[in-house]
mmCIF file as gemmi writes it, N, C-alpha and C atoms, coordinates in Angstrom:
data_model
loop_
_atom_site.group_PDB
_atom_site.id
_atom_site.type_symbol
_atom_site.label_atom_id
_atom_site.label_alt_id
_atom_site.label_comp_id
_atom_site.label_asym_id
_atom_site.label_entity_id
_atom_site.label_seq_id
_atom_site.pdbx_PDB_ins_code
_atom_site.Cartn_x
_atom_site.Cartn_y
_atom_site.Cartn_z
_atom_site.occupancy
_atom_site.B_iso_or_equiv
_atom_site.pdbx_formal_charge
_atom_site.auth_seq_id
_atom_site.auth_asym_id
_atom_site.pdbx_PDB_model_num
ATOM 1 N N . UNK Axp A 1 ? -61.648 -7.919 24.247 1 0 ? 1 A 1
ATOM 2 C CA . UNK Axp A 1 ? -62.181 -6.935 25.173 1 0 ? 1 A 1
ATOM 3 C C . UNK Axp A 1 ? -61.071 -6.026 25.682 1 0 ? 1 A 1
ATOM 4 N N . UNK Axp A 2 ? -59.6 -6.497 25.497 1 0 ? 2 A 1
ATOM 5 C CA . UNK Axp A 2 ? -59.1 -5.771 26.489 1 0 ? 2 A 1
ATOM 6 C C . UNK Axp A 2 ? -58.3 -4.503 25.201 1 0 ? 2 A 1
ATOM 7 N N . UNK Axp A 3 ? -58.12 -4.996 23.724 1 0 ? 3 A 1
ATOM 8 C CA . UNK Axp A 3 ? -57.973 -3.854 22.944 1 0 ? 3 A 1
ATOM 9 C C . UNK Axp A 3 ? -59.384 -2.693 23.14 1 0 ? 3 A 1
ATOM 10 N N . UNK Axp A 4 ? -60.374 -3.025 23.293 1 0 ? 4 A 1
ATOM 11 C CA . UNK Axp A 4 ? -61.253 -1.819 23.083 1 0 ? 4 A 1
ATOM 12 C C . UNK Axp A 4 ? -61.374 -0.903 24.462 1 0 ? 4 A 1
ATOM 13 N N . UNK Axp A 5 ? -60.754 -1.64 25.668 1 0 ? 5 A 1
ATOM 14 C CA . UNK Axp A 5 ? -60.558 -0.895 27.056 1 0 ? 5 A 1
ATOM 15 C C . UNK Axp A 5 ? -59.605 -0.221 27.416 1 0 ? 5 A 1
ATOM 16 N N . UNK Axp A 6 ? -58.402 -0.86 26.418 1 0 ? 6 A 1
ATOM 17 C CA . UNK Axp A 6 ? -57.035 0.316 26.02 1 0 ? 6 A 1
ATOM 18 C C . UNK Axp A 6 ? -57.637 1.439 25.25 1 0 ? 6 A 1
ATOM 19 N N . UNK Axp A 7 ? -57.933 1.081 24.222 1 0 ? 7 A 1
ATOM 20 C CA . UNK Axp A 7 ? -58.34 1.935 23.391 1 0 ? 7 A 1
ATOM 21 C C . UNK Axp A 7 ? -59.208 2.908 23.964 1 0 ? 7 A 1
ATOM 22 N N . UNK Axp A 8 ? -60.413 2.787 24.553 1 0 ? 8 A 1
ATOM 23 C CA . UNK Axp A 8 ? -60.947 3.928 25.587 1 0 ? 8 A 1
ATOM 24 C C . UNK Axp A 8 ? -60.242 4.712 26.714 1 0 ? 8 A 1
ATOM 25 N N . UNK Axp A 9 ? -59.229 3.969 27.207 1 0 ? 9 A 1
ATOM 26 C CA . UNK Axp A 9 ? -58.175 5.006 27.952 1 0 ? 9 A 1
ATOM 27 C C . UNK Axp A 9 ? -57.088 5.792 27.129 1 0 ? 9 A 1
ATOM 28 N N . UNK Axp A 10 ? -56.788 5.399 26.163 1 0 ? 10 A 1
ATOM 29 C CA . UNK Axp A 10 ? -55.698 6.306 25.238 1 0 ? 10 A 1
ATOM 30 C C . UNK Axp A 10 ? -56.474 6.893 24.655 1 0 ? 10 A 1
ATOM 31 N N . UNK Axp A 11 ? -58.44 6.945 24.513 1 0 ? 11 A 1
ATOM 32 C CA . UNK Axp A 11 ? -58.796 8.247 23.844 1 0 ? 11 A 1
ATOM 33 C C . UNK Axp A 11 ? -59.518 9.101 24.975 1 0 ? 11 A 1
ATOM 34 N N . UNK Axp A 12 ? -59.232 8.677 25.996 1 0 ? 12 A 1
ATOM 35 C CA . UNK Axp A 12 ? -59.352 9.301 27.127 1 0 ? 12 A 1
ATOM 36 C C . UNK Axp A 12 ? -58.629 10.826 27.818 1 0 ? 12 A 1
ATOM 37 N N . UNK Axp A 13 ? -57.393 9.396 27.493 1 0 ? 13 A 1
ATOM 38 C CA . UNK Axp A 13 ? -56.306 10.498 28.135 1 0 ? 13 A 1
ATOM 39 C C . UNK Axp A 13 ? -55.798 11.967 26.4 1 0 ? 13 A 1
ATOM 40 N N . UNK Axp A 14 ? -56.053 11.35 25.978 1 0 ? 14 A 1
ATOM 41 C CA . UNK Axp A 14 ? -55.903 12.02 24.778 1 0 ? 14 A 1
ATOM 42 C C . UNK Axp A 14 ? -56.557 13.335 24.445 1 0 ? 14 A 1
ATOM 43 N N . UNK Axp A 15 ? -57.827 13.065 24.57 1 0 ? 15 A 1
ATOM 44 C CA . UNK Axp A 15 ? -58.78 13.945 24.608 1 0 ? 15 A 1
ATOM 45 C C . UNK Axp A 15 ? -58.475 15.14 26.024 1 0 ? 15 A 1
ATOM 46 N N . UNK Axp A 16 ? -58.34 14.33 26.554 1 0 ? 16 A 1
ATOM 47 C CA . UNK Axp A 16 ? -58.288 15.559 28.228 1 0 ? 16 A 1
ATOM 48 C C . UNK Axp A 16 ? -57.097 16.547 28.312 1 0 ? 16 A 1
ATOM 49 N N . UNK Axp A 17 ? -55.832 15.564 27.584 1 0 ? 17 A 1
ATOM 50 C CA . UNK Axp A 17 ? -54.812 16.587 27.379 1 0 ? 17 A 1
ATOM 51 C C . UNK Axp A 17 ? -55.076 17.647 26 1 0 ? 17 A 1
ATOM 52 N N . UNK Axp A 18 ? -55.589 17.614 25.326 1 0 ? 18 A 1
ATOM 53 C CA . UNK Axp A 18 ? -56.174 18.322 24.207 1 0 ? 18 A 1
ATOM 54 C C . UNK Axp A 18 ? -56.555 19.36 24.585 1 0 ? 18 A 1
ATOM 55 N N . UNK Axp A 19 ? -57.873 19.235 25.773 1 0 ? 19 A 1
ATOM 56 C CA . UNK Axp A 19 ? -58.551 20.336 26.027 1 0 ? 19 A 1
ATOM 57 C C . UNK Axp A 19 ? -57.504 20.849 27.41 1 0 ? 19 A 1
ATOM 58 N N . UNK Axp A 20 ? -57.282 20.351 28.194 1 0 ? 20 A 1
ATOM 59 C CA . UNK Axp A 20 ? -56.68 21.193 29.011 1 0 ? 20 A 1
ATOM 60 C C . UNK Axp A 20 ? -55.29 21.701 28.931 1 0 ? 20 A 1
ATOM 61 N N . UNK Axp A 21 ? -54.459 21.691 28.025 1 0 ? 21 A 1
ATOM 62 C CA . UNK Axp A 21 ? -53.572 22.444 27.247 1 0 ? 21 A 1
ATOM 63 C C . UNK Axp A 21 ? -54.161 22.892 25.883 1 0 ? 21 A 1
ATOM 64 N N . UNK Axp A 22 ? -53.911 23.942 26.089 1 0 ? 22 A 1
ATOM 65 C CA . UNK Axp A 22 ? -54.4 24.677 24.966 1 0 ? 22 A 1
ATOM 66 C C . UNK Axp A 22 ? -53.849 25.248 23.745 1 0 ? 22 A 1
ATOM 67 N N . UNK Axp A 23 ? -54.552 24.687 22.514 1 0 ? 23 A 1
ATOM 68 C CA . UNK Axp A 23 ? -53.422 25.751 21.468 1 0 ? 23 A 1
ATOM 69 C C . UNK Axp A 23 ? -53.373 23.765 21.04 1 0 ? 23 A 1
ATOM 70 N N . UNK Axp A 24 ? -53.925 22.852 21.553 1 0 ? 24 A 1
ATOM 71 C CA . UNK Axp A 24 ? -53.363 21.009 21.212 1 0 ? 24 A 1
ATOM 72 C C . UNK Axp A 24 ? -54.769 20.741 20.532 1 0 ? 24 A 1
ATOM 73 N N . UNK Axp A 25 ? -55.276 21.245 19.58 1 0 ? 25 A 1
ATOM 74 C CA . UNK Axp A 25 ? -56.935 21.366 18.885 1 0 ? 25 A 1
ATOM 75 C C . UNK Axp A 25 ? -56.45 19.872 18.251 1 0 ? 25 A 1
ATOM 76 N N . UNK Axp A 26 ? -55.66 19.798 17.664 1 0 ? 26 A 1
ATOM 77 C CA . UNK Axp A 26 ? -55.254 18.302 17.417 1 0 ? 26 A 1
ATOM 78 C C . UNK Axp A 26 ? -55.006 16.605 17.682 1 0 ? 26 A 1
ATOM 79 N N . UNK Axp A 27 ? -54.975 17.699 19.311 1 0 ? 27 A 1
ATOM 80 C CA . UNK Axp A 27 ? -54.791 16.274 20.078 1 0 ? 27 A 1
ATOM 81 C C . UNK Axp A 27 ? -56.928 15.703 20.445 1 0 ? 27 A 1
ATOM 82 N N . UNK Axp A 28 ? -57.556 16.885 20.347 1 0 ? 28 A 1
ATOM 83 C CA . UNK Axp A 28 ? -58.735 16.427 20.146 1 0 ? 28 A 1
ATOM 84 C C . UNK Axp A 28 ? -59.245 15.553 19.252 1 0 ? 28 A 1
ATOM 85 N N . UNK Axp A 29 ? -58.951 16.246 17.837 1 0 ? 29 A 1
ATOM 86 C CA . UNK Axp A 29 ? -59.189 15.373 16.314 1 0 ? 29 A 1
ATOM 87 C C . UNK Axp A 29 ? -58.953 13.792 16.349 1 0 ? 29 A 1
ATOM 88 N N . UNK Axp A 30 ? -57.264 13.725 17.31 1 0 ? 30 A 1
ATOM 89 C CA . UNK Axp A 30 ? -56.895 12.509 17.026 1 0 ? 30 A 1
ATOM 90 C C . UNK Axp A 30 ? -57.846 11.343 18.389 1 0 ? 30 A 1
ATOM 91 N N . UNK Axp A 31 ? -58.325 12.089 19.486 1 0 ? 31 A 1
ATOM 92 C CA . UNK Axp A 31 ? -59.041 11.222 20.797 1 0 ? 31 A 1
ATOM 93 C C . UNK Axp A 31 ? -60.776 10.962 19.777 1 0 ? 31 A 1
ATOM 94 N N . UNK Axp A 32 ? -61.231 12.231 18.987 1 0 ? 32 A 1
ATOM 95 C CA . UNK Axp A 32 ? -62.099 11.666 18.369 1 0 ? 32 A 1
ATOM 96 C C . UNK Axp A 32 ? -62.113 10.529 17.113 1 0 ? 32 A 1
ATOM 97 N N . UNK Axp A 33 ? -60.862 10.283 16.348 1 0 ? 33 A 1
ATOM 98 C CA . UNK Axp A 33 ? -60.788 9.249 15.491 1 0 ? 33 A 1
ATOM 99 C C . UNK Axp A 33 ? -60.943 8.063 16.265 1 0 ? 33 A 1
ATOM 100 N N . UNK Axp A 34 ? -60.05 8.161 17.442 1 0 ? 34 A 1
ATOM 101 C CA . UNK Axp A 34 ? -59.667 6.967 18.085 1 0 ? 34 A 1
ATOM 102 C C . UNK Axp A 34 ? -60.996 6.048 18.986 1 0 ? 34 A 1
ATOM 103 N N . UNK Axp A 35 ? -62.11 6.987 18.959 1 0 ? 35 A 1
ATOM 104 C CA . UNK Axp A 35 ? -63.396 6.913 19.995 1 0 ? 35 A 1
ATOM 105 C C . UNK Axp A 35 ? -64.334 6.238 18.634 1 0 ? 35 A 1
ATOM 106 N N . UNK Axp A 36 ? -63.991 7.091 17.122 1 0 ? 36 A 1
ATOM 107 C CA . UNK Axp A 36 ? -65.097 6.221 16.096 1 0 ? 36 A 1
ATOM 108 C C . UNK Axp A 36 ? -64.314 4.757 15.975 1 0 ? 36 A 1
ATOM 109 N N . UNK Axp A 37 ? -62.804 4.609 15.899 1 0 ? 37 A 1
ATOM 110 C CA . UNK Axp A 37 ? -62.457 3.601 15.676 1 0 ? 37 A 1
ATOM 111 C C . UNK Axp A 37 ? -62.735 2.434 16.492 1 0 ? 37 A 1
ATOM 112 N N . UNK Axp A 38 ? -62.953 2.771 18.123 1 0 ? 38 A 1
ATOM 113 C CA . UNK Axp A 38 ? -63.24 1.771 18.772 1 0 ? 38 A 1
ATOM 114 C C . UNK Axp A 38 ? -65.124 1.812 18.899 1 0 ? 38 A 1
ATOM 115 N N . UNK Axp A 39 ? -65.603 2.59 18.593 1 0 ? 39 A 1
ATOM 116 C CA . UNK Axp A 39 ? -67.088 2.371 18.12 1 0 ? 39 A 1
ATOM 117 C C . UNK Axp A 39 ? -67.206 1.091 17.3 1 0 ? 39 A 1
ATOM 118 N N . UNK Axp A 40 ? -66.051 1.572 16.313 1 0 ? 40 A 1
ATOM 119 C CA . UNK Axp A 40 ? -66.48 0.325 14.967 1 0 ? 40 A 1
ATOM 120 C C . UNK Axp A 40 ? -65.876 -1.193 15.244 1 0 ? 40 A 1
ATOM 121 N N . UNK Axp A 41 ? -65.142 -1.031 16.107 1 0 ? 41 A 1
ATOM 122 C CA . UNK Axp A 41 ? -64.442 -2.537 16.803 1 0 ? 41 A 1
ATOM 123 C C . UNK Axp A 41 ? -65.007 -3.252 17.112 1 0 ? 41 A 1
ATOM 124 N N . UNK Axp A 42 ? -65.382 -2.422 18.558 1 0 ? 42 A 1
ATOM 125 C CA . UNK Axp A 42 ? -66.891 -3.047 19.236 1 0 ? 42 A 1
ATOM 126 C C . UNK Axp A 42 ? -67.97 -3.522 18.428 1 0 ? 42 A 1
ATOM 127 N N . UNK Axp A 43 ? -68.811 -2.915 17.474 1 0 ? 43 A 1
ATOM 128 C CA . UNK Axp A 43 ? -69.761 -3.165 16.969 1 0 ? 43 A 1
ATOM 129 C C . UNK Axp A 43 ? -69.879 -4.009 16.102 1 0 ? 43 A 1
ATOM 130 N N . UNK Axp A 44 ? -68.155 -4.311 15.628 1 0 ? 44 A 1
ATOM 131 C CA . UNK Axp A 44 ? -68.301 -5.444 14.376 1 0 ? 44 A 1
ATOM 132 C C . UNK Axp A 44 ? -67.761 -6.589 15.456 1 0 ? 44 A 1
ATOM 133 N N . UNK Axp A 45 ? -67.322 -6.954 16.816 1 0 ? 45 A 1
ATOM 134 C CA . UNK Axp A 45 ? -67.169 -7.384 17.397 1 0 ? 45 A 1
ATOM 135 C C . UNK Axp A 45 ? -68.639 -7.927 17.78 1 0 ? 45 A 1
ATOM 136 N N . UNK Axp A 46 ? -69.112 -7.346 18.311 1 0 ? 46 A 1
ATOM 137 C CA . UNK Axp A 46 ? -70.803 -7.563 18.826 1 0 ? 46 A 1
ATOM 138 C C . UNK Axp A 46 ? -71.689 -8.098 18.4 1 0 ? 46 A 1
ATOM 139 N N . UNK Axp A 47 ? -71.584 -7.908 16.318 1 0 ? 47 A 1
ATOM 140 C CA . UNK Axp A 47 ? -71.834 -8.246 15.483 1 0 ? 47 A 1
ATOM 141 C C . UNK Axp A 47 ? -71.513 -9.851 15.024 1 0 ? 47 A 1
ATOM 142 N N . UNK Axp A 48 ? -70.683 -9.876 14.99 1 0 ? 48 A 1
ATOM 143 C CA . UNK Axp A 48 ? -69.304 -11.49 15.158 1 0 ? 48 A 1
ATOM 144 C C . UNK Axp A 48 ? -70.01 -12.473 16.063 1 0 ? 48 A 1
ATOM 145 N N . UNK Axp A 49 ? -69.909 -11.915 17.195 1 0 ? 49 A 1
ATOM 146 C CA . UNK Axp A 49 ? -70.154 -12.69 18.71 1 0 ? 49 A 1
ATOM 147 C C . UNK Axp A 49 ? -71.573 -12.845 18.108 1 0 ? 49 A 1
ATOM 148 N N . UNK Axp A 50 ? -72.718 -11.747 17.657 1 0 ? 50 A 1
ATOM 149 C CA . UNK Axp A 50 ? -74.213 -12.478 17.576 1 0 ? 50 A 1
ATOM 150 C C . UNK Axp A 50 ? -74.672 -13.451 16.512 1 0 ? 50 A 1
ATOM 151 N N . UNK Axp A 51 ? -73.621 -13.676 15.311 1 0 ? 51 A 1
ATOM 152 C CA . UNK Axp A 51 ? -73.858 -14.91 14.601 1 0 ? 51 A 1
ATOM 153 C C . UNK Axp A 51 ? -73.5 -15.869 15.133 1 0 ? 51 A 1
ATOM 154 N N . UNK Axp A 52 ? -72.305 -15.814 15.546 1 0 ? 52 A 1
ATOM 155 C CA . UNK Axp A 52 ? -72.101 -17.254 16.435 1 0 ? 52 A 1
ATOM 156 C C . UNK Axp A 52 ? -72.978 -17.967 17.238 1 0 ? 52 A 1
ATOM 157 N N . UNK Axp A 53 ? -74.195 -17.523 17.645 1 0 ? 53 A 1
ATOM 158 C CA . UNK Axp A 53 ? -74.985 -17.891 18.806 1 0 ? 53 A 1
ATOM 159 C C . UNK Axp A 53 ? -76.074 -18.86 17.602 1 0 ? 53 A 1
């Protein structure tokens, strides 16, 4: 739990500096990889945790 709660603050902060400096279109690209990557964490995580039961 606590990689995917890092991971939502470093695509947090990532993303915000992107848009509010401008001319950083890149630093967007990289807060959106980082937002599918922890999509797919979670979900194969979630996934994991519901066979076990």
């Amino acid at each position: 739990m606590g990689l995917l709660v890092g991971l939502l603050v470093i695509w947090a902060v990532v993303v915000v500096l992107g848009i509010a400096i401008k001319g950083l279109f890149w630093l967007i690209i990289i807060g959106a990889v980082l937002f599918v990557a922890t999509a797919v964490i979670g979900f194969v995580k979630r996934e994991a945790l519901g066979r076990k039961r």
